[in-house]
N, C-alpha and C positions, 0 to 999 in steps of 0.2 A: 467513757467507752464510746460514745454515740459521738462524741468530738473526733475520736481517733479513726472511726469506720468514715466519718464525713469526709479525712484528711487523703485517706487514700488514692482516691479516683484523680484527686487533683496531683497529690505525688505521683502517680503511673501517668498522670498527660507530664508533669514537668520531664520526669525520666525522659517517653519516646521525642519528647523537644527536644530534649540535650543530646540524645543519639544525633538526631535529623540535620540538626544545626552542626555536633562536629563532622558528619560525613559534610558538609557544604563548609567549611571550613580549609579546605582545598582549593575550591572553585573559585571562579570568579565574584566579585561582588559585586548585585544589582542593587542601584537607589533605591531606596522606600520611595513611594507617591510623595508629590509635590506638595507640599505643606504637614508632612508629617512633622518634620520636626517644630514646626509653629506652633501645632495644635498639645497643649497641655494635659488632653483628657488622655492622650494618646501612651498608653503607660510605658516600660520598657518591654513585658512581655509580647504586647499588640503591634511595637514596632519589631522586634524579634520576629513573631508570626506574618507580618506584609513581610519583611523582607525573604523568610521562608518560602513562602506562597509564590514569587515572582521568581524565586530560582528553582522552586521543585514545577513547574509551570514549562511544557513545553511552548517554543515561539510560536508568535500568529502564523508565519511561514510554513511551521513544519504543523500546526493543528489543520490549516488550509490545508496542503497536499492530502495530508494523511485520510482526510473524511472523502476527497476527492475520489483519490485511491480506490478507497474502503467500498462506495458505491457502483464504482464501475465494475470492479472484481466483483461483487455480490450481482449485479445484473451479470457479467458476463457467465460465471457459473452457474447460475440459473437457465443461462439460455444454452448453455454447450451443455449440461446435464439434460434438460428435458428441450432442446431442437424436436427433437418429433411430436412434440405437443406444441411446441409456440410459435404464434401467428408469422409466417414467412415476415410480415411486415417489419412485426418486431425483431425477428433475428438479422435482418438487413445490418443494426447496429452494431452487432455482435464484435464483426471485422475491426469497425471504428473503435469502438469502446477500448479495445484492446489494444490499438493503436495510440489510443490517449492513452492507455496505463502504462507503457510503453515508456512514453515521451514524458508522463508525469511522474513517473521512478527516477528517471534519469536525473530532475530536475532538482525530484526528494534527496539522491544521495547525493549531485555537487550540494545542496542546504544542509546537508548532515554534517559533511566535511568543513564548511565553512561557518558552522555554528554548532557553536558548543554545546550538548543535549543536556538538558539536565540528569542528577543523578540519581541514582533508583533510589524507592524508599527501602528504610530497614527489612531485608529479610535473609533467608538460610542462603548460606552460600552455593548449594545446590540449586536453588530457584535462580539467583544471579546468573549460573551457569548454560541451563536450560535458557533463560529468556535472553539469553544472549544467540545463542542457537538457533532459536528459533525464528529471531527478528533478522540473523542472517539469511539463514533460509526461507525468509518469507522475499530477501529481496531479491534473491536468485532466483524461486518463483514469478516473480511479478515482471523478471527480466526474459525469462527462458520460455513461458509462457506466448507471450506475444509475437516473438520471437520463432517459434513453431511454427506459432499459427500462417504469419508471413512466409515462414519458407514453404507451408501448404499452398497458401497461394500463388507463388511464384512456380512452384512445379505444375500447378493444373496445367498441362498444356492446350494453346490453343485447341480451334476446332479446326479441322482439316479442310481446306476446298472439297467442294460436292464434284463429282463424276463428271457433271454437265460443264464444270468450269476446268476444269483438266482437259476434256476434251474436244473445247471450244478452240476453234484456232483462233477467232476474230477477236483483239482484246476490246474487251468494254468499257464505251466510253467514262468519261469521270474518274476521278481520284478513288484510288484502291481502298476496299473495306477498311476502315480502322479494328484494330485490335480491342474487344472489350478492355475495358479500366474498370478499375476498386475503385469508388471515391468515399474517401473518408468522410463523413457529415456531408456528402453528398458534393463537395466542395474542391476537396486535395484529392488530385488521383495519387494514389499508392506504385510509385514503380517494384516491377517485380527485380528481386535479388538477382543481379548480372550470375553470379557464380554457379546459380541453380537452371537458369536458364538455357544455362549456358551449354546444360547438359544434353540438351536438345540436338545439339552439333554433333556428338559423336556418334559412332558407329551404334546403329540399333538405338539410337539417344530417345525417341517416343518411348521405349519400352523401361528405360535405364530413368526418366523423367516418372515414369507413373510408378516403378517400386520405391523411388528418390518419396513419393506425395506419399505413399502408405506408411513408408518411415515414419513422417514427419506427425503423420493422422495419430498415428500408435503414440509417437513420443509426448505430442499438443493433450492428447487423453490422459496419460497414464503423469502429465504434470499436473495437469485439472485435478487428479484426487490426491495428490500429495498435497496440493494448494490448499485444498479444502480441510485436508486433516492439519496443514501447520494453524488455518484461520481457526479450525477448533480448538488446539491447544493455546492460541494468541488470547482468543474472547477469556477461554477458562479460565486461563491465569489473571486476564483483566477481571475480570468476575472474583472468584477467591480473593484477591488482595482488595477488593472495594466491600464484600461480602462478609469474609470469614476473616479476615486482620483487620477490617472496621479501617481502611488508609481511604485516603481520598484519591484513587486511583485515577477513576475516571476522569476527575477535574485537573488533573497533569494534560489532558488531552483533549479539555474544552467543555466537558461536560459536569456542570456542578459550579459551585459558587467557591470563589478562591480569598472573600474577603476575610480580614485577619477574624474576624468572628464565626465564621465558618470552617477556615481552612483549621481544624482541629484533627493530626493523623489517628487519635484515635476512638472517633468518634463517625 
């Protein structure tokens, strides 16, 4: 009897192997580490689990971006939710930050496209469905966000000449004011969007530019808390599948150890 309760736990890891392994039986196939097949000790389960580990394992590529991402989105939300509490200093970054998530999405999805992701682990086909969802809509977030934001900036319109300078006939000497600039990390200036600017031209265009900036204020907001309720439901689900199905969730994404000794899904 005590033989048979011992047998268990190792038949349910052999079971969720053999799931794990025929969903990646599709896929591509990754070499086991360099000297696996020399090494003797190395049995056929433990080369089974390396070779699992390096295909359920997102790339270095896409773990880079993704933490990149992760950080800048988490400071920017923080400083677009609470701006009236945080130090003018630090919201200086804000613009920037956002410009890098911008430019680091971009970059995230041509590496999505040109590398093959790995495949989920075992679950309900409802949860596939949802996090499928959800990872779309996190990128259209991470796109439409910035995105906003920039077209707020491109509508601030200038400041108008003073009274004194209108009514100056003598021009003054030296080269004409420059127009403030955005510099991203204090370095790249930011051109504003020709097409928003551009609205300045038209008849009444000051007035037609500042409800253009309210737009933009309203739509930059009201993406900030969708952002934030997709990143609640992204964490949750990362949480539950590392928590409550015991899978090695997080080390698909860098965090955790993926050695064939460790990478056990259910465990």
């Amino acid at each position: 009897m005590d033989g048979e309760m011992g047998d268990r736990p190792e038949a349910c890891n052999r079971a969720i192997l053999g799931q794990e392994l025929e969903i990646l039986s599709s896929h591509q196939h990754v070499d086991a580490p360099y000297g696996a097949g020399q090494n003797p000790a190395l049995n056929e389960r433990e080369l089974a689990m390396t070779d699992e580990a390096a295909r359920l394992r997102y790339s270095k590529g896409a773990i880079i971006l993704h933490w990149a991402i992760a950080v800048l989105v988490l400071f920017n939300l923080c400083t677009g939710f609470f701006h009236d509490f945080v130090p003018k200093a630090v919201f200086a970054f804000h613009i920037s930050s956002g410009i890098t998530i911008l430019t680091l999405t971009v970059l995230r999805i041509l590496w999505r496209l040109t590398h093959r992701p790995p495949p989920y682990l075992p679950m309900a086909p409802w949860e596939k469905g949802l996090a499928y969802v959800v990872h779309l809509l996190l990128y259209c977030a991470m796109l439409a966000a910035p995105l906003t934001g920039w077209a707020m900036i491109s509508a601030h319109a200038d400041k108008p000449p003073t009274a004194a300078a209108l009514t100056d006939a003598a021009p003054q000497p030296g080269p004409p004011p420059k127009r403030r600039q955005t510099l991203i990390w204090g370095v790249f200036p930011l051109p504003k969007l020709a097409p928003i600017t551009q609205i300045a031209n038209q008849p009444d265009g000051q007035a037609k530019l500042k409800e253009a900036h309210e737009l933009f204020e309203e739509r930059h907001e009201a993406i900030g808390f969708i952002f934030l309720g997709l990143l609640i439901l992204h964490i949750a689900g990362a949480l539950k599948h590392q928590l409550i199905d015991k899978r090695r969730e997080l080390a698909r994404m860098g965090l955790g150890k993926t050695e064939p000794a460790h990478w056990n899904p259910a465990t």
